[in-house]
N, C-alpha and C positions, 0 to 999 in steps of 0.2 A: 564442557558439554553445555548446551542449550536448550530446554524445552523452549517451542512455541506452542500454543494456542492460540486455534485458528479455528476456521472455517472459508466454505468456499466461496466467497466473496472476492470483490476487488479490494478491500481496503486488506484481506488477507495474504491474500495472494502479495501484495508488495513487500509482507514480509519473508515468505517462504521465496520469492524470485531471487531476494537479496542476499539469505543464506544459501543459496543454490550459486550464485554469483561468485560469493566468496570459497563455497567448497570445502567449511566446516560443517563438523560433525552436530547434529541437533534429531531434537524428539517432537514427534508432531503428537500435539494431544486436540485429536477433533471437537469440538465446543458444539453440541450440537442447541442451535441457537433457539429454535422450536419448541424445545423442553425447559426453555429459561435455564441452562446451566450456568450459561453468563450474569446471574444476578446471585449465583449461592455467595452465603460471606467467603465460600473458603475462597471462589475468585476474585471476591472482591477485594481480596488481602493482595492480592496479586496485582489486581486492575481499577480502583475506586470506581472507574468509569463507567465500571456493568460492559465491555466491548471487547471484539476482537479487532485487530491482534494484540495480544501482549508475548514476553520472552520473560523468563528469567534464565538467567547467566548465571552460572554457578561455577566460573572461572574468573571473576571478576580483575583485573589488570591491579585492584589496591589489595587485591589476595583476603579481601574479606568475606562477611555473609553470602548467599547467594543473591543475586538483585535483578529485582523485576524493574522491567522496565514498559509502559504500557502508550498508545498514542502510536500509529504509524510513522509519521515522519520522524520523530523519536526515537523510535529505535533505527530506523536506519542510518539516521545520524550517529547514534550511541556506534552502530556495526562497524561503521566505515570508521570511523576514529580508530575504534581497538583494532582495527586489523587493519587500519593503512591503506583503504582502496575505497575509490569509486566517491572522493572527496577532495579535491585539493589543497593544499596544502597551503599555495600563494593567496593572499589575504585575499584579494580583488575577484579571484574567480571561486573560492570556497565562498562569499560574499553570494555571489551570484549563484552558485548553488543551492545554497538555505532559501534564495528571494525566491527563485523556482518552486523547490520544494514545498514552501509556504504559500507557494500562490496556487496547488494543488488541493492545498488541507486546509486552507478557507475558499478557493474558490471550487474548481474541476468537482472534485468528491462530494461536496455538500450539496452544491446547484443540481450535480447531473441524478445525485441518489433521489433527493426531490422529485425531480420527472421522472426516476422510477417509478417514484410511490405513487404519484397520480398518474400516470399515463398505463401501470401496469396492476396496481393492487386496491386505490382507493375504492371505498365502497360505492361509489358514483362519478360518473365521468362530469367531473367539474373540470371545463375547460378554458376558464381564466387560469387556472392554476397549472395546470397542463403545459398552457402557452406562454407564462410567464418562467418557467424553470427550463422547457426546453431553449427557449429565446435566449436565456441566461447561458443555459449550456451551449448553444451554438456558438455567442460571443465569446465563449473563452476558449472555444476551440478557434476562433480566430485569430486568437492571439497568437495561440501554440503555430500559427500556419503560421504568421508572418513572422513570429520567431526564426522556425525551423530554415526558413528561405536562405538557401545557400548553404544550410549545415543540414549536418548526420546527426549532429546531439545538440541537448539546447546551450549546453555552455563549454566553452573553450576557445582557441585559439583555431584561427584556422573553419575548419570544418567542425570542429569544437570533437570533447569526447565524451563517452561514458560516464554519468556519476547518479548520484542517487536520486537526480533530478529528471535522468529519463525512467527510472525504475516506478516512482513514484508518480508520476503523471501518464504513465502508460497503463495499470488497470481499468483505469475508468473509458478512456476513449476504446480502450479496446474491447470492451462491452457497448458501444452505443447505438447499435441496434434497439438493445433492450430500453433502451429512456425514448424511444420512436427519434432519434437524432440520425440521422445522415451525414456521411463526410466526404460522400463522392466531391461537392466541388472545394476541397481544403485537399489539393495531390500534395503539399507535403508534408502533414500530418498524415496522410494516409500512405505515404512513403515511410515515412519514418515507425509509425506503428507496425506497418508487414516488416520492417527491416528487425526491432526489438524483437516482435515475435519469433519470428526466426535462431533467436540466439537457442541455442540448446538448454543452457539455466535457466532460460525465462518459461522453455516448454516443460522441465520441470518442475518450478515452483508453480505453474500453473496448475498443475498435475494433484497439487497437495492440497488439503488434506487425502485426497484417493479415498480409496476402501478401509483407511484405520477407522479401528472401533473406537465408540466414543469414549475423550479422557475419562478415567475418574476423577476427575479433578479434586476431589473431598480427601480421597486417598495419597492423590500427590502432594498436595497444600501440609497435610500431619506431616509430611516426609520431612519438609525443608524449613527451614526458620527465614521467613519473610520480615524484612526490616523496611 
């Protein structure tokens, strides 16, 4: 079994799409972000980072503790390994998987949350800052187009396939409305995003956390011995 700790974010969402993917069993404990749950020590035993998402595994593959595991790309990394999917195996394209993935969790997710915060919640419309994140964010979604040209996924052979590198770079574009980003003229990121969407596991992990009540997270941290 798996708890995650979530919320309804993008950087959450790529964990819930991922176990929706694989079609393990796992416990959604909602982090309601609002009330600083993310900052109690008992999550932070779990998460140093004060953030969502994190898991802990309490099936561990070395048959030990239960183990938290915290950082997005991280754990989907950790997923795909223990359960054999949606990573490859051949050195050269598993290689190119992690460059993907990692060019999400410093570039995509960081620039575009940016022009959230200014374009959507900063306390004054400073718009050097506005147009320096959204700018940022348009160029990486450049990349992703001219990527995607000629393929369904960003890495593989061929048309390429499924791996945790379109998992992982699909929350954020698929919210970019909300950073005021457009991606009418980018048709194959915006192929490729209706086409993820679409999957059936992605429209449930999207789904999560739903209407669960908030963790207690104080409650479940006594439960388990965090190492």
């Amino acid at each position: 079994m798996i708890d995650l700790f979530t919320a309804p974010t993008p950087n959450g969402h790529k964990a819930s799409i991922m176990l929706e993917e694989l079609g393990v069993p796992y416990t959604v404990h909602r982090i309601d972000l609002g009330s600083g749950a993310q900052k109690t020590p008992e999550f932070l035993a779990i998460n140093p980072n004060g953030r969502i998402p994190a898991i802990v595994d309490h099936a561990p593959l070395d048959g030990g503790a239960p183990f938290p595991i915290f950082e997005s790309g991280a754990i989907l990394i950790y997923l795909a390994e223990k359960y054999g999917r949606f990573l490859p195996t051949d050195t050269r394209l598993r290689s190119e998987v992690i460059q993907w993935t990692m060019f999400q969790m410093g570039g995509v997710g960081p620039m575009q949350g940016q022009a959230n915060v200014f374009f959507r919640y900063w306390h004054e419309k400073y718009q050097p800052a506005i147009d320096r994140y959204q700018n940022e964010t348009k160029r990486l979604y450049r990349v992703l187009e001219a990527r995607l040209e000629g393929r369904d996924y960003l890495v593989g052979a061929g048309r390429g396939e499924y791996t945790i590198a379109d998992i992982i770079n699909f929350t954020w574009p698929n919210i970019h409305g909300w950073a005021g980003v457009a991606i009418d003229e980018q048709p194959n990121l915006s192929r490729w995003r209706a086409a993820i969407h679409d999957r059936p596991a992605v429209q449930r992990g999207l789904a999560v956390p739903g209407d669960v009540p908030a963790a207690d997270v104080v409650k479940f941290a006594q439960a388990i011995v965090v190492r």
